[in-house]
Rosetta silent file (secondary structure, phi, psi, omega in degrees, C-alpha in Angstrom):
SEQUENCE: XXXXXXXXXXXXXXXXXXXXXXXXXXXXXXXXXXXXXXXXXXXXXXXXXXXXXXXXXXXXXXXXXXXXXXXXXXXXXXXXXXXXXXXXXXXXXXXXXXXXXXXXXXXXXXXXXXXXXXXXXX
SCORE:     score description
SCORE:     0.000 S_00000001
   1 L     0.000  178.302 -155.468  -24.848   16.871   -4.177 S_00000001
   2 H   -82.405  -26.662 -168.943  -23.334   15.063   -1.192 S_00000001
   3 H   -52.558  -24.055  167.037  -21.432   12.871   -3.439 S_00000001
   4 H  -122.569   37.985  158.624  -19.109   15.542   -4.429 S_00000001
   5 L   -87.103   83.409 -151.209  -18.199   16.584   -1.081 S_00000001
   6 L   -19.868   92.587  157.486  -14.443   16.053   -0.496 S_00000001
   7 L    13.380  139.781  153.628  -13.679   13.082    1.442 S_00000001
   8 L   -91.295  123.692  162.486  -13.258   13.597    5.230 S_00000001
   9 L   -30.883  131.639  137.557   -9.478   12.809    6.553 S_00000001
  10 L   -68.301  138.487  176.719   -9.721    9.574    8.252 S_00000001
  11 L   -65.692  -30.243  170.643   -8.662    9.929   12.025 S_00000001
  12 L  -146.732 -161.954  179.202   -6.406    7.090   12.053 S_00000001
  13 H   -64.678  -70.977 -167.977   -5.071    3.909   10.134 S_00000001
  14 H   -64.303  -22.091  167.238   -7.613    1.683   11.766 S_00000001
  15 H   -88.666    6.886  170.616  -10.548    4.252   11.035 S_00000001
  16 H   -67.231  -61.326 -157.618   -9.637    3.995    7.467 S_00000001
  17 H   -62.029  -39.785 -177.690   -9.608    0.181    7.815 S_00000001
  18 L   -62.038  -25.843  162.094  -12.817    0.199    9.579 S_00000001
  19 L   -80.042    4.267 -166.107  -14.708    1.839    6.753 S_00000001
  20 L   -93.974  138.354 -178.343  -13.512   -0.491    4.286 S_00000001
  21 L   -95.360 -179.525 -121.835  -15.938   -3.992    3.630 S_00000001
  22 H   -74.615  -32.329 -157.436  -14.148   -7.203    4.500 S_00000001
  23 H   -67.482  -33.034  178.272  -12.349   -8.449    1.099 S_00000001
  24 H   -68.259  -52.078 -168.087  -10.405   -4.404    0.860 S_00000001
  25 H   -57.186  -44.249 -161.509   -9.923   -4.657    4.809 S_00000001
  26 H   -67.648  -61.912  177.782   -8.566   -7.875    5.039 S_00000001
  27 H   -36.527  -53.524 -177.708   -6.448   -7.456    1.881 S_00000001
  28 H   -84.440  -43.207  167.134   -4.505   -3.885    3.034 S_00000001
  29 H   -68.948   -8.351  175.421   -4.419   -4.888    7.079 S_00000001
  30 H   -77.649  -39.768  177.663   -2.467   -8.296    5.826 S_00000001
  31 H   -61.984  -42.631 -171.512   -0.256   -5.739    3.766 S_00000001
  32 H   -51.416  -72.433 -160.475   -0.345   -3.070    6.527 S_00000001
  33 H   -73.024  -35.795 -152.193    0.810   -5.856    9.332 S_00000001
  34 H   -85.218  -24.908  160.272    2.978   -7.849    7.312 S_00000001
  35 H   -28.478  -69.062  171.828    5.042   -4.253    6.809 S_00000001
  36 H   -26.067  -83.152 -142.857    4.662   -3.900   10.485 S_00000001
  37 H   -91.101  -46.675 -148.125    6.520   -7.192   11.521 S_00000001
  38 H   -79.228  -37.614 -179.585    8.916   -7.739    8.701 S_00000001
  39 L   -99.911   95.709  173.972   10.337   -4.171    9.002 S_00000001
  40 L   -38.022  122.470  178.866   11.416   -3.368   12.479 S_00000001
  41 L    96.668  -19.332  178.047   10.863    0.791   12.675 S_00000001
  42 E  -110.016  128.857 -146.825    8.366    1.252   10.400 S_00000001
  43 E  -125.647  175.744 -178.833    5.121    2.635   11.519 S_00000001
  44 L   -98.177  171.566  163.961    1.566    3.503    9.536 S_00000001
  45 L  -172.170  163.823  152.580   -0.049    7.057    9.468 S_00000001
  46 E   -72.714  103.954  161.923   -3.018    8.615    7.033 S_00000001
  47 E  -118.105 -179.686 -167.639   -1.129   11.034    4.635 S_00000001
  48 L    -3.296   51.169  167.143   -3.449   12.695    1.668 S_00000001
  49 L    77.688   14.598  175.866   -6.221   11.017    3.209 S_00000001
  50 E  -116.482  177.978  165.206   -4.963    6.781    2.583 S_00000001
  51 E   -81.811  154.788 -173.411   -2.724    4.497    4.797 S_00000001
  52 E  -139.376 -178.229 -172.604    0.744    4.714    4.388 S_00000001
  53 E  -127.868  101.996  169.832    3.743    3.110    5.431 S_00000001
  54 E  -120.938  154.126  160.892    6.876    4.796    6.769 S_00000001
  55 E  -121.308  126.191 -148.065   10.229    4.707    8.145 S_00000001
  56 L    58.992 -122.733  175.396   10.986    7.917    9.872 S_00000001
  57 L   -89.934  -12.483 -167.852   10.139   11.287    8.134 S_00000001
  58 E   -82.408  152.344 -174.568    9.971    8.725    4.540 S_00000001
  59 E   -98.951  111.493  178.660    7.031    7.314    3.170 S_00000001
  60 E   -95.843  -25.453  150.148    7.847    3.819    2.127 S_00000001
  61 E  -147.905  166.720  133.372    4.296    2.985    0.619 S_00000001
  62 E  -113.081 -174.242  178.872    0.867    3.795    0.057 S_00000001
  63 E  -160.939  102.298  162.525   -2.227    2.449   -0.208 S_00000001
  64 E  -125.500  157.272  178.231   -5.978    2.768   -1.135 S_00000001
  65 E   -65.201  104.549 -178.996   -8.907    0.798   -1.620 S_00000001
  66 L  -123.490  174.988 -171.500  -10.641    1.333   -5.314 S_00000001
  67 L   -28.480  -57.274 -166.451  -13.354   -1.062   -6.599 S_00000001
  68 L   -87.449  -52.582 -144.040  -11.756   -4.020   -7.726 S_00000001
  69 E  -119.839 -174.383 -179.642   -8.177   -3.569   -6.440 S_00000001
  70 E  -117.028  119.241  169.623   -5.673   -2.267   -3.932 S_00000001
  71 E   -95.505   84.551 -175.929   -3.688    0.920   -5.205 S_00000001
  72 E   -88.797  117.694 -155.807   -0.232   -0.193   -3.971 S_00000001
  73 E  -139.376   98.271 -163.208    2.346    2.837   -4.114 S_00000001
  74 L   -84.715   -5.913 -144.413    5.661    2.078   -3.674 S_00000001
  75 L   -18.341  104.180  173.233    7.072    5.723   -5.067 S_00000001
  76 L  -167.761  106.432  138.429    9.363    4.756   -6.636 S_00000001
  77 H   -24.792  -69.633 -169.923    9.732    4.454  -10.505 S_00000001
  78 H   -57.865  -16.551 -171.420   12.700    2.365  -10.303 S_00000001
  79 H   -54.186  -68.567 -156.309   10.619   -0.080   -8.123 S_00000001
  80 H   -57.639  -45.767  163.386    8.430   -0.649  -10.541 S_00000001
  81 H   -35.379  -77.974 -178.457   11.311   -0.713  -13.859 S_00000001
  82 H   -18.586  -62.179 -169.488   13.389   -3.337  -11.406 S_00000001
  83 L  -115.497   53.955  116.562   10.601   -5.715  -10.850 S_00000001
  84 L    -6.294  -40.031 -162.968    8.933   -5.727  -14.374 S_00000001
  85 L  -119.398    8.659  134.085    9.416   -9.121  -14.927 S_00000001
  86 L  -101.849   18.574  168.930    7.883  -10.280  -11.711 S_00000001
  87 L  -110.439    1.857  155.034    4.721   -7.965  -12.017 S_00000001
  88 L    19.397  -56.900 -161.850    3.514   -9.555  -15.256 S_00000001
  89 L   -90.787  -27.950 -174.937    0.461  -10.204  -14.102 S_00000001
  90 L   -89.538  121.396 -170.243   -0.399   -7.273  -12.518 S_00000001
  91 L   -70.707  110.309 -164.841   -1.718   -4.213  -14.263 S_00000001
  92 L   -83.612  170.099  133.753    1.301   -1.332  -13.366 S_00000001
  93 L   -94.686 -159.237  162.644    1.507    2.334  -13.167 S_00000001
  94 L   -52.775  -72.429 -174.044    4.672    4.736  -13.339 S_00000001
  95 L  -117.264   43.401 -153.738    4.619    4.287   -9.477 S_00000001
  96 L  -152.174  147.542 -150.264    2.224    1.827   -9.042 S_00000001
  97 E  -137.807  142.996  138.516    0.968   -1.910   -8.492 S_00000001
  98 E  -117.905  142.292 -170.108   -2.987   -2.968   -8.439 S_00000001
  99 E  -110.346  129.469  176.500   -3.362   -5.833   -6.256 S_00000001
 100 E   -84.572  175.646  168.753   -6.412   -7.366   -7.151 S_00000001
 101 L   -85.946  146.146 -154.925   -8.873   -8.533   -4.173 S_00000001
 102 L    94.296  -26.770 -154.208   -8.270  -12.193   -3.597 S_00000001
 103 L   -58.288  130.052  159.656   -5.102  -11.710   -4.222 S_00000001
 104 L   -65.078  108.146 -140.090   -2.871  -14.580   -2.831 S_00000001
 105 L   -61.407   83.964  174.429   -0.469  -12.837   -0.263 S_00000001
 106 L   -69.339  143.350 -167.120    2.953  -13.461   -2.330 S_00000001
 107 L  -131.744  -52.499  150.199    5.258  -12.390    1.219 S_00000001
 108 H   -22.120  -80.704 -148.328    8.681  -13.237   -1.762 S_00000001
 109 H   -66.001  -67.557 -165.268    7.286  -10.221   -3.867 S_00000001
 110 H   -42.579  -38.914 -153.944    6.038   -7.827   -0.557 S_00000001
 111 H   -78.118  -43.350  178.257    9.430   -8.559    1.291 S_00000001
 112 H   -47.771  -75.303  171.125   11.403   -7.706   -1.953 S_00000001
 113 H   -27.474  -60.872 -167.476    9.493   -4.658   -3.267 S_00000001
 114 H   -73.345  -35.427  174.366    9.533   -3.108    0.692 S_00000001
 115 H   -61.292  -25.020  145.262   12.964   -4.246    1.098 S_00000001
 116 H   -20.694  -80.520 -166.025   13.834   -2.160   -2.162 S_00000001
 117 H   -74.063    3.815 -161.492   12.082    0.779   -1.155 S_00000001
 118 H  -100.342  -64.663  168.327   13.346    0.622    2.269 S_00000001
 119 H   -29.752  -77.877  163.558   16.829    0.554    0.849 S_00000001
 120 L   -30.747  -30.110  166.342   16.349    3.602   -1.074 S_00000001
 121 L  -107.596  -42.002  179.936   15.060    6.099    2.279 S_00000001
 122 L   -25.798    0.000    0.000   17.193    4.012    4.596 S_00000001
């Protein structure tokens, strides 16, 4: 059936964004932008079919859109170890964050976390 026909790459960042409905769109172009602006040098691209975040050849996040949440992917283990005791609230992976939708844009947490991982490929 069609349903288990392998995702098509998206062509860019923005055709990613563009299939997404408003509350995943909004949520991931606020993350997406706020990347953008804080960290000078660091550009988006579509790797293994989500948006991603990089500086240079490094991948400094990912990101995709599942039901509920945001799949926020810092990779990095240590990220995640580090800031333990300001993700509380937030249901974790290994290398991994879910941001729920709604979520109230902590910019303290984002600027830390990217400043982290940006330290680490830097």
């Amino acid at each position: 059936s069609l349903s288990h026909m392998p995702k098509p790459t998206p062509e860019s960042v923005d055709a990613y964004l563009a299939g997404l409905d408003a509350p995943h769109r909004e949520l991931m172009s606020a993350i997406l932008d706020f990347a953008l602006t804080e960290f000078p040098g660091t550009t988006t691209t579509i790797a293994w079919k989500k948006p991603h975040v990089k500086l240079g050849s490094e991948y400094v996040l990912g990101l995709e859109a599942l039901t509920h949440h945001l799949f926020f992917h810092p990779f990095s283990e240590k990220i995640i170890t580090d800031f333990a005791s300001r993700l509380t609230e937030y249901k974790t992976g290994k290398r991994s964050i879910q941001i729920p939708l709604g979520w109230e844009f902590d910019s303290e947490l984002m600027r830390d976390i990217l400043s982290a991982r940006i330290a680490q490929v830097g």
